[in-house]
N, C-alpha and C positions, 0 to 999 in steps of 0.2 A: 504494500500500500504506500511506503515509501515513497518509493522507485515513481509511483505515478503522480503523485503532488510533488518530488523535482523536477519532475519531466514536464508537467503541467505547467510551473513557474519558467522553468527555461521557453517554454512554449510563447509563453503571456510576455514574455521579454524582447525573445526573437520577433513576436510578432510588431511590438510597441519599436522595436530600433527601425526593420523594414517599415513603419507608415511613415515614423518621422523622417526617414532617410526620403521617401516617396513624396512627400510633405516639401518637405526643405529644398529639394533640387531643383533647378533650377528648368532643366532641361536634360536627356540623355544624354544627346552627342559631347554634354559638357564632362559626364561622367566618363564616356568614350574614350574624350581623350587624355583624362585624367589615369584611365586605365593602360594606354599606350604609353604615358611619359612612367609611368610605375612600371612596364616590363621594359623600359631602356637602364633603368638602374638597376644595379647588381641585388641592393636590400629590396625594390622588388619584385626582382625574379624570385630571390630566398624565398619572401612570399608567397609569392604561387606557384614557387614547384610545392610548397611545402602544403597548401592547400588543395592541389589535386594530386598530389600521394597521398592524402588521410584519406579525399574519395575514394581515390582506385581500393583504398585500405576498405574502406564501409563498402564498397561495390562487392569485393571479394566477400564479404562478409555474407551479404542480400543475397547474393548467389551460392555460398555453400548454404546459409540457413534456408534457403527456399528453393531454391534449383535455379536452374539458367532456362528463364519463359519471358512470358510478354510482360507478367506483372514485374519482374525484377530487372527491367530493359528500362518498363518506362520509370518505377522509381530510380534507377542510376542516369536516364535523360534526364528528370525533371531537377535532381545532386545536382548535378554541372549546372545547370542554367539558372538556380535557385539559390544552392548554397548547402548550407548547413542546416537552416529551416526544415526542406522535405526528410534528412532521416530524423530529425527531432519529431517529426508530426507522426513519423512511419513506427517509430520505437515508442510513441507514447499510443499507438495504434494497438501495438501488439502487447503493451500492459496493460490495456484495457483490456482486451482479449481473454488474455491468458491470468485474467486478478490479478498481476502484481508476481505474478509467477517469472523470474527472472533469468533462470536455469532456459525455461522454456521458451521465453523471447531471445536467447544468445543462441541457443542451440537448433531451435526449433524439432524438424522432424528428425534431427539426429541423436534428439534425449535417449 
């Protein structure tokens, strides 16, 4: 039961940063190129490699707990293009599910 009221609050957070970030901008193409002049510096590339290895890490994850299908494609499309949000919504998905059962949201059908 834990597990689901952190999960819950990280949720309520992530969701509150994405409106204000949504909120505040200005425009995309500003963030565009705010994102190009970040992959010309070295600090950050750091960054983003280091944010799509934890994906590939949770993708690898999605697919040994679930299998390699439709539903574990589009949740790892909607990762890349979303963030960190989509597996936060997907893990607070599966402790619903499963009551707080935590063994069985990590492992799933391989308990």
């Amino acid at each position: 039961m834990k597990a689901i009221i952190y999960t819950s609050i990280l949720l309520a957070a992530f969701t509150s940063i994405m409106v204000w970030g949504l909120y505040t901008s200005p425009d995309l193409s500003a963030e565009m190129d705010k994102l190009k002049a970040m992959a010309t510096d070295r600090t950050g590339m750091l960054v983003l490699s280091d944010l799509y290895i934890g994906f590939l890490i949770l993708a690898g994850w999605i697919i040994y707990r679930d299998g390699f299908g439709i539903k574990a494609l589009i949740i790892i499309a909607l990762m890349m293009v979303l963030g960190n949000f989509v597996p936060l919504i997907y893990i607070l998905y599966l402790l619903l599910k499963t009551r707080g059962d935590v063994w069985q949201v990590l492992l799933g059908k391989n308990v």
